[in-house]
DSSP file (Angstrom, degrees, kcal/mol; ACC not computed):
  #  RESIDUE AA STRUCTURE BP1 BP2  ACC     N-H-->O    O-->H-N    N-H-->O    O-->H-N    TCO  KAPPA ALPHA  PHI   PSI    X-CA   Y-CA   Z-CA
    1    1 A X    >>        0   0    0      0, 0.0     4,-2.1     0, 0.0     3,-1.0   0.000 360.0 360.0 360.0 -33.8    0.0    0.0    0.0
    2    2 A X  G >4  +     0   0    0      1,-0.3     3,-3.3     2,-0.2     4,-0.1   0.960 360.0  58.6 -58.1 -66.3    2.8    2.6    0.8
    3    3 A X  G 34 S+     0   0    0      1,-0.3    -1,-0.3     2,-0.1     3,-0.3   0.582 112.2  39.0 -29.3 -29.7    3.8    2.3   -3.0
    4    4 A X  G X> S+     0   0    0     -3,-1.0     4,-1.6     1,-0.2     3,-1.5   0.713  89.3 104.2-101.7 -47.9    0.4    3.4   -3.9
    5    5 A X  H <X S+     0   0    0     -3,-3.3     4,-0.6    -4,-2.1    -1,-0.2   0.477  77.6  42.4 -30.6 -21.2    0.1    6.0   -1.1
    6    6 A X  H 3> S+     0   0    0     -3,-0.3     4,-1.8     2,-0.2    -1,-0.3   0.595 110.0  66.5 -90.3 -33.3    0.7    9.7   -2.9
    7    7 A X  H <> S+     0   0    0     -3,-1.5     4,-2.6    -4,-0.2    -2,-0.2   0.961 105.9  34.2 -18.6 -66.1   -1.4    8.3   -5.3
    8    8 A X  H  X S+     0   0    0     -4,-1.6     4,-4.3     1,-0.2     5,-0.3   0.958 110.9  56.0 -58.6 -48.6   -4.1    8.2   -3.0
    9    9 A X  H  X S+     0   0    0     -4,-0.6     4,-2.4     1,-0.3     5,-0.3   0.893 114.4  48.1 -68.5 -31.9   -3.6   11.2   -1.1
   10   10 A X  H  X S+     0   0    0     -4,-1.8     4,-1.0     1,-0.2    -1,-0.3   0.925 112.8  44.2 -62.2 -38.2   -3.7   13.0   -4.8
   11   11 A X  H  X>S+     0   0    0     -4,-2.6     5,-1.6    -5,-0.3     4,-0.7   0.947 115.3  50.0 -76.2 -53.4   -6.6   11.5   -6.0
   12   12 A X  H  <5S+     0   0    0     -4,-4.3     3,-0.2     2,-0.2    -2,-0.1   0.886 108.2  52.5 -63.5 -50.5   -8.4   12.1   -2.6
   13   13 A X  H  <5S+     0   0    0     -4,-2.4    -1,-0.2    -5,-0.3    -2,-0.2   0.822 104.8  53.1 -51.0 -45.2   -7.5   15.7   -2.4
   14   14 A X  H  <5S-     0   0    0     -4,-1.0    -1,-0.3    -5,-0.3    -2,-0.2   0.695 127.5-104.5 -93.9  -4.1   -8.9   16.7   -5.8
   15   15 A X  T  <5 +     0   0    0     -4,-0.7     2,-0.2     1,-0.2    -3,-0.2   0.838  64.0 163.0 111.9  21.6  -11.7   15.1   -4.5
   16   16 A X      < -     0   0    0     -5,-1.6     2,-0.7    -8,-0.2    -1,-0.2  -0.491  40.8-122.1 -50.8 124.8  -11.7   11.4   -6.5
   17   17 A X        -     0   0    0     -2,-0.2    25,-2.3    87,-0.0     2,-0.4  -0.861  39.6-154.8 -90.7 124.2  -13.7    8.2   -5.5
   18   18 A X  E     -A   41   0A   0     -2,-0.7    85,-2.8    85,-0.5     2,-0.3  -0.860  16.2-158.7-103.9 134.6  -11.0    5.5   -5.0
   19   19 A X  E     -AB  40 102A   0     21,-4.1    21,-1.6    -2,-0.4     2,-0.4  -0.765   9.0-154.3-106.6 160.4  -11.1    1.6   -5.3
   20   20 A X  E     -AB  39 101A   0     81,-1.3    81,-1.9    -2,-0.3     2,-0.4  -0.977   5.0-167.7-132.4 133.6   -8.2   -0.7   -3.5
   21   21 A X  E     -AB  38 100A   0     17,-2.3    17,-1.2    -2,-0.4     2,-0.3  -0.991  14.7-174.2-120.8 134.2   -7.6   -4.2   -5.1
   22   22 A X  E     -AB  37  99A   0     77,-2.7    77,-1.4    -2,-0.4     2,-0.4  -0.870  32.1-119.2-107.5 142.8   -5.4   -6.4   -2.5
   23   23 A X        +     0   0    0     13,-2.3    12,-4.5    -2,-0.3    75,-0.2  -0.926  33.5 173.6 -87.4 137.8   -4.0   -9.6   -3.1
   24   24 A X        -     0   0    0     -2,-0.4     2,-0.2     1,-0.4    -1,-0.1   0.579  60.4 -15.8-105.4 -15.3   -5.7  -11.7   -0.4
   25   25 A X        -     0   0    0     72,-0.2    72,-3.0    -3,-0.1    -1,-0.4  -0.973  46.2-133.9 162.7 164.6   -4.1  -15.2   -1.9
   26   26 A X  E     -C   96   0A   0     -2,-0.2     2,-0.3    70,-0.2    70,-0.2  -0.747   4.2-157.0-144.9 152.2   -2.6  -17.4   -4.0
   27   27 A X  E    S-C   95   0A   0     68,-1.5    68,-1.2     2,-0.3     2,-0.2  -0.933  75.8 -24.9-123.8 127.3   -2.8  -20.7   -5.4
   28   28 A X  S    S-     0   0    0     -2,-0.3    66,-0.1    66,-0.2    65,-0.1  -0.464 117.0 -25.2  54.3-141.2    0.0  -22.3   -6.7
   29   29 A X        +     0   0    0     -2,-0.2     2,-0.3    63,-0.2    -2,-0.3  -0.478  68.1 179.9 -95.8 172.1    2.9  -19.6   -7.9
   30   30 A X        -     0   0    0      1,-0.3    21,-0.1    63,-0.1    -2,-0.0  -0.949  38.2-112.5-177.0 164.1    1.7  -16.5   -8.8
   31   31 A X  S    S+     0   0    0     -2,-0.3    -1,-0.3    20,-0.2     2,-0.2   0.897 103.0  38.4 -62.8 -51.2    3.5  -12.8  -10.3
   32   32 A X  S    S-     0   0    0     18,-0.4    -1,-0.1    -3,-0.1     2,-0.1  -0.723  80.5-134.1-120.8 128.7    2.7  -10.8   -7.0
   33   33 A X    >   -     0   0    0     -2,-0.2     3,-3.4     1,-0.1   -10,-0.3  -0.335  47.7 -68.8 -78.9 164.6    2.8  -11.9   -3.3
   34   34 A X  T 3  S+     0   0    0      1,-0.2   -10,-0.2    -2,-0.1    -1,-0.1  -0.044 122.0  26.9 -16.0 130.0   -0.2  -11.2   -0.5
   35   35 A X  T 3  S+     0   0    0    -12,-4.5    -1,-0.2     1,-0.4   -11,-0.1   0.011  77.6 128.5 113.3 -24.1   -0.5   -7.7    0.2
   36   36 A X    <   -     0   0    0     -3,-3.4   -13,-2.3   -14,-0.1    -1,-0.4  -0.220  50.9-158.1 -71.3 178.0    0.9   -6.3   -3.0
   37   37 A X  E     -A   22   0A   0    -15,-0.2    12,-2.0    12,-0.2     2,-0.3  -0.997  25.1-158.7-146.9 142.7   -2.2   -3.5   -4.0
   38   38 A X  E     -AD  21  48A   0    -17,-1.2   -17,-2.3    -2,-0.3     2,-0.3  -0.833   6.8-164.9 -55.3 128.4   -3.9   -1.4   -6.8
   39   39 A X  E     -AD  20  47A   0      8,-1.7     8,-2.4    -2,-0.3     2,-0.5  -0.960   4.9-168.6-130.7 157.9   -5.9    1.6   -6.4
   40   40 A X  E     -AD  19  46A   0    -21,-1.6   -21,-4.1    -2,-0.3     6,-0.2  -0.985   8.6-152.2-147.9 121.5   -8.1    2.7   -9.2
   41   41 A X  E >   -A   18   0A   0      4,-2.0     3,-1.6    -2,-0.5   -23,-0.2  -0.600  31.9-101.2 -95.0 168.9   -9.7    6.2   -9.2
   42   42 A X  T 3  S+     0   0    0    -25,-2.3   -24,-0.1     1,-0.3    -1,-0.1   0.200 113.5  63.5 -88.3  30.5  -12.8    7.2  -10.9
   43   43 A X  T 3  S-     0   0    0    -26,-0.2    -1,-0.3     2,-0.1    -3,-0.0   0.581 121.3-100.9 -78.1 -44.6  -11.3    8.9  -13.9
   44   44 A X  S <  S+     0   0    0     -3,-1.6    -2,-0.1     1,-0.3    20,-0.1   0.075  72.9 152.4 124.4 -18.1   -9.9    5.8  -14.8
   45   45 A X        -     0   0    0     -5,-0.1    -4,-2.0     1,-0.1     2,-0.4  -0.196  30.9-146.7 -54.1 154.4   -6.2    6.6  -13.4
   46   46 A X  E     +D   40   0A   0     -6,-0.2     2,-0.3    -8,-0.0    -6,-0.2  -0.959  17.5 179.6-132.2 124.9   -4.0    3.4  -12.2
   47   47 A X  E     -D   39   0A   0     -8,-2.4    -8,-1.7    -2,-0.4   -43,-0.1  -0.975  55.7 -11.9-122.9 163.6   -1.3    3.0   -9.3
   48   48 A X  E     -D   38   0A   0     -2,-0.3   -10,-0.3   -10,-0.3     2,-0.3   0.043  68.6-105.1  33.7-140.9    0.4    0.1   -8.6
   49   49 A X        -     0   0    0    -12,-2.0   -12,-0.2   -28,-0.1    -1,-0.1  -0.950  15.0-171.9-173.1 143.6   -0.1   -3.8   -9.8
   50   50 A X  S    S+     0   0    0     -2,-0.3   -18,-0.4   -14,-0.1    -1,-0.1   0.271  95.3  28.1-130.9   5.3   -1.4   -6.7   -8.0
   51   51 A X  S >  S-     0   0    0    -20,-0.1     3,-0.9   -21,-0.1     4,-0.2   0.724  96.7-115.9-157.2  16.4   -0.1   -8.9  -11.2
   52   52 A X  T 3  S-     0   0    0      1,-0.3    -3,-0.1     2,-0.1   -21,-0.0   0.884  81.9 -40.7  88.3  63.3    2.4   -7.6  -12.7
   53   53 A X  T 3  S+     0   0    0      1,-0.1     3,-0.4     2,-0.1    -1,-0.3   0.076 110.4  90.2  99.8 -46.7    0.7   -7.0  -15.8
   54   54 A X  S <  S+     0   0    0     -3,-0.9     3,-0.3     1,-0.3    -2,-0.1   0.929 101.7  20.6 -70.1 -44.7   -1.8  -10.1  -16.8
   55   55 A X  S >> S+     0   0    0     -4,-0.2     4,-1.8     1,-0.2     3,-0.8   0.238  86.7 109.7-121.9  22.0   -4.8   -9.3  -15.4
   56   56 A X  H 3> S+     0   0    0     -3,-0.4     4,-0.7     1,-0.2    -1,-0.2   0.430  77.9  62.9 -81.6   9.7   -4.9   -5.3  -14.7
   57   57 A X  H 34 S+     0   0    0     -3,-0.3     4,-0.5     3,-0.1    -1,-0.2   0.463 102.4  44.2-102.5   4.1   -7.2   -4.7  -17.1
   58   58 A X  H <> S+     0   0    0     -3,-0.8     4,-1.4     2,-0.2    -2,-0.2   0.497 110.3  55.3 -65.3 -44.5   -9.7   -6.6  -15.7
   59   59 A X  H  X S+     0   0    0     -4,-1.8     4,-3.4     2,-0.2     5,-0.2   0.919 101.5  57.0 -71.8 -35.3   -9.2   -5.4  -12.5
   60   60 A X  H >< S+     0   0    0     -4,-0.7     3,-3.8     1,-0.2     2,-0.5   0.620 111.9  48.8 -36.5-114.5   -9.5   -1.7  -13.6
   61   61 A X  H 34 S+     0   0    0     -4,-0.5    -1,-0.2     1,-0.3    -2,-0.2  -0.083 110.3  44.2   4.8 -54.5  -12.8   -2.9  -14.7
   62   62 A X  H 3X S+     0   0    0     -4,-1.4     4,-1.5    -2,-0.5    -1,-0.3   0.769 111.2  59.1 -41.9 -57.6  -13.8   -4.6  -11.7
   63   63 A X  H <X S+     0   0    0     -3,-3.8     4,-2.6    -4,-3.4     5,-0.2   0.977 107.1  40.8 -46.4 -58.8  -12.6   -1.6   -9.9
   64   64 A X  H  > S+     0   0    0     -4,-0.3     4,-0.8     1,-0.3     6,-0.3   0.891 110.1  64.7 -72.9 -15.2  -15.0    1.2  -11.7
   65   65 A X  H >4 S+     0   0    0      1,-0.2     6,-2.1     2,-0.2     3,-0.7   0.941 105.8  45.0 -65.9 -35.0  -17.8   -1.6  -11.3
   66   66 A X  H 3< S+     0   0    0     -4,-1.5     3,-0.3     1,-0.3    -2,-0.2   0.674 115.8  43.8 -96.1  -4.9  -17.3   -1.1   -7.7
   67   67 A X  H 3< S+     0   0    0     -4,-2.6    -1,-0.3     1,-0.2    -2,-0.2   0.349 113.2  47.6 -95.5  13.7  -17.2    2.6   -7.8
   68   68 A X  S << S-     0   0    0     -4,-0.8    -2,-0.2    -3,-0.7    -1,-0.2   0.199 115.5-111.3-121.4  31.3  -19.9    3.2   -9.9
   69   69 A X  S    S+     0   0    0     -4,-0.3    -3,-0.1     2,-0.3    -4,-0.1  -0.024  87.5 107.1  92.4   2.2  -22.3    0.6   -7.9
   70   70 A X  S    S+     0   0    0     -5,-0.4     2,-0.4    -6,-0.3    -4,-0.2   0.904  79.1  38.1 -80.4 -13.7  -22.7   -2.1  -10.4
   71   71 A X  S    S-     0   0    0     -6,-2.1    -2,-0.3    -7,-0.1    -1,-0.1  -0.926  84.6-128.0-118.9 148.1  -20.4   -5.0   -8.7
   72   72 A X        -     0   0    0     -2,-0.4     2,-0.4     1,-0.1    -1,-0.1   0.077  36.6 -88.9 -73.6-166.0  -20.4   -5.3   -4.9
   73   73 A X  S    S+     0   0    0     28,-0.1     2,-0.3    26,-0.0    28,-0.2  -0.869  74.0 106.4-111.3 132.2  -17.0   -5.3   -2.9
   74   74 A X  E    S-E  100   0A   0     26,-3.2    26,-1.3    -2,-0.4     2,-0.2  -0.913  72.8 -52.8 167.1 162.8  -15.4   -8.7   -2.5
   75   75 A X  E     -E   99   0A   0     -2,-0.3    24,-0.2    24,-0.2     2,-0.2  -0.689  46.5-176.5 -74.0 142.0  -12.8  -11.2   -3.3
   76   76 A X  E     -E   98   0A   0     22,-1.4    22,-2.0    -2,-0.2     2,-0.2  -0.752  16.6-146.9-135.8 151.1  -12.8  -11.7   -7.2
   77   77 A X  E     -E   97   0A   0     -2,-0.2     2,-0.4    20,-0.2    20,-0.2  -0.907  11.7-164.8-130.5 149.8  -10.1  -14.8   -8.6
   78   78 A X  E     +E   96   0A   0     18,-1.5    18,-1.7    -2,-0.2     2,-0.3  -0.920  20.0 141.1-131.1 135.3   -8.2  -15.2  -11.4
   79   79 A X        -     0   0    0     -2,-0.4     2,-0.3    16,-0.2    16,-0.2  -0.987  20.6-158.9-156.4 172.7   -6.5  -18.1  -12.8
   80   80 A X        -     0   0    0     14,-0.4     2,-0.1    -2,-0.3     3,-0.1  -0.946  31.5 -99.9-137.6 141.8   -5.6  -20.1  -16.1
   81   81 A X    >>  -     0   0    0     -2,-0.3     3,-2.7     1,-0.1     4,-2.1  -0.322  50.7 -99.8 -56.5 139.9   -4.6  -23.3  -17.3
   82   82 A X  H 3>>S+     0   0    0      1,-0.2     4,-2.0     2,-0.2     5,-0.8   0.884 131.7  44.3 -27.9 -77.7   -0.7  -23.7  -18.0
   83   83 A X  H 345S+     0   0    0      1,-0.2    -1,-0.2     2,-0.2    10,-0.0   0.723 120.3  41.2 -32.4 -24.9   -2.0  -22.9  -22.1
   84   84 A X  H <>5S+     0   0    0     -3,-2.7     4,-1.1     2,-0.1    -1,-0.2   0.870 109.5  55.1-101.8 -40.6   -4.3  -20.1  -20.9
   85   85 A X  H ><>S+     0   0    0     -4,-2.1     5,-1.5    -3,-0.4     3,-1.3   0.943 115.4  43.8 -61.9 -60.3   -1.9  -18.5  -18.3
   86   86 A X  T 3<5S+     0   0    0     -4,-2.0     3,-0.5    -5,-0.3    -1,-0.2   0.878 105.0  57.1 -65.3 -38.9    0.8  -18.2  -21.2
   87   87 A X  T 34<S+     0   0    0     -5,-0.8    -1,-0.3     1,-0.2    -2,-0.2   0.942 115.7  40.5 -50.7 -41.4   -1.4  -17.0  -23.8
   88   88 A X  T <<5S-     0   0    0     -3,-1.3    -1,-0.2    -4,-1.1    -2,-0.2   0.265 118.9-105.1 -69.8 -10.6   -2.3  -14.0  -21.4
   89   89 A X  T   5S+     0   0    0     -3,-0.5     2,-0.7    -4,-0.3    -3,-0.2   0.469  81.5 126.1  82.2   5.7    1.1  -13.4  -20.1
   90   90 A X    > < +     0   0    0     -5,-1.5     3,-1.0     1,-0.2    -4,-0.1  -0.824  33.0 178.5 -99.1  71.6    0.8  -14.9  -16.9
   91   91 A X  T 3   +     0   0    0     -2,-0.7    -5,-0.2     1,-0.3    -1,-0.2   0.693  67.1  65.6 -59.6 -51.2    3.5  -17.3  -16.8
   92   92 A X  T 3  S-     0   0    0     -7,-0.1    -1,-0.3     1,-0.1   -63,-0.2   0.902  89.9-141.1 -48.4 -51.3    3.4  -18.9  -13.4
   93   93 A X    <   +     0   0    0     -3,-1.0   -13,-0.3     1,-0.2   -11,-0.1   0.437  56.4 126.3  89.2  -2.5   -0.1  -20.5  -14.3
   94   94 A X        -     0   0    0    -65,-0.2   -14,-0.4   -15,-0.1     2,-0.4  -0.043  54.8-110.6 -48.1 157.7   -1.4  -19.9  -10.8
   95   95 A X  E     -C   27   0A   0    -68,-1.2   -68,-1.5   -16,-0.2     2,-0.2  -0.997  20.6-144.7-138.6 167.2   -4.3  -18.3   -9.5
   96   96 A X  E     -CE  26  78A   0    -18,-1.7   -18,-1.5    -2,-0.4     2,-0.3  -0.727   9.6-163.8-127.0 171.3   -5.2  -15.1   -7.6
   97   97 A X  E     - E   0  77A   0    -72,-3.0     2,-0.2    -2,-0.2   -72,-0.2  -0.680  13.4-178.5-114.9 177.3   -7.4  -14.0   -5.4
   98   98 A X  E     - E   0  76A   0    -22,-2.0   -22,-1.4    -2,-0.3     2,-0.6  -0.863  23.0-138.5-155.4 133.9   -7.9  -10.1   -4.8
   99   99 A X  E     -BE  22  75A   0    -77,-1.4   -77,-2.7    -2,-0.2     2,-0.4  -0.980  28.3-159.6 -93.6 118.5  -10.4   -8.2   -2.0
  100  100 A X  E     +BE  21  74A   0    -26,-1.3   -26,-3.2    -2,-0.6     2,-0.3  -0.947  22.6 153.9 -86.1 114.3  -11.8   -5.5   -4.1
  101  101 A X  E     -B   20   0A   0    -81,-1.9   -81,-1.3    -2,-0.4   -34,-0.1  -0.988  46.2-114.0-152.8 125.6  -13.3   -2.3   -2.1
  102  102 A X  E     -B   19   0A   0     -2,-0.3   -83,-0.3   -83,-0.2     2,-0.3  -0.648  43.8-113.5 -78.4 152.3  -13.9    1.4   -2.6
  103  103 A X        -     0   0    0    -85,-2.8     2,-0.6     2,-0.0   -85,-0.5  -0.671  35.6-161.2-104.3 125.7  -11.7    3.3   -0.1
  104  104 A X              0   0    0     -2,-0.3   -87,-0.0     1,-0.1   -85,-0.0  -0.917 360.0 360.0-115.1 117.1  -14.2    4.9    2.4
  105  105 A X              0   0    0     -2,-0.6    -1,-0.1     0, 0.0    -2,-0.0   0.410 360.0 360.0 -42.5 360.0  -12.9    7.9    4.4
């Protein structure tokens, strides 16, 4: 979260609605451990990476569903078959979990 943290504080200050995606877990390997984080403002702006690329445009997506009320707050997963993981970029073949939440003041 620190990585992310002037991120926030910018976005908050001008006065943004922010979403946090965490990774909560892992199965089998996967690009980013527990903890690492995303925040996604409602402009569309991105900090950080909770996968180091494969699936952050999905999470955006996920994210502005949860700030504009159409998806609840919650763990959302991804994973892939060895064949699917590579096809996407996602090498390990693993999957992840993320808690997805708009950041309430």
């Amino acid at each position: 979260m620190r990585e992310v943290f002037d991120d926030v504080e910018r976005w908050r200050a001008g006065g943004h609605r922010i979403a946090v995606a965490r990774v909560v877990g892992l199965e089998g390997s996967g690009p980013r451990d527990p903890g690492a984080t995303m925040v996604v403002n409602d402009a569309g702006e991105v900090a950080g990476s909770v996968s180091g690329g494969c699936v952050e445009g999905a999470v955006v997506t996920a994210a502005l569903e949860v700030l504009d009320g159409s998806r609840e707050r919650g763990v959302i997963s991804f994973g892939y078959s060895d064949d699917e993981a590579f096809a996407v970029g996602l090498t390990c073949g693993g999957t992840i979990h993320l808690y997805l939440e708009p950041l309430d003041w």
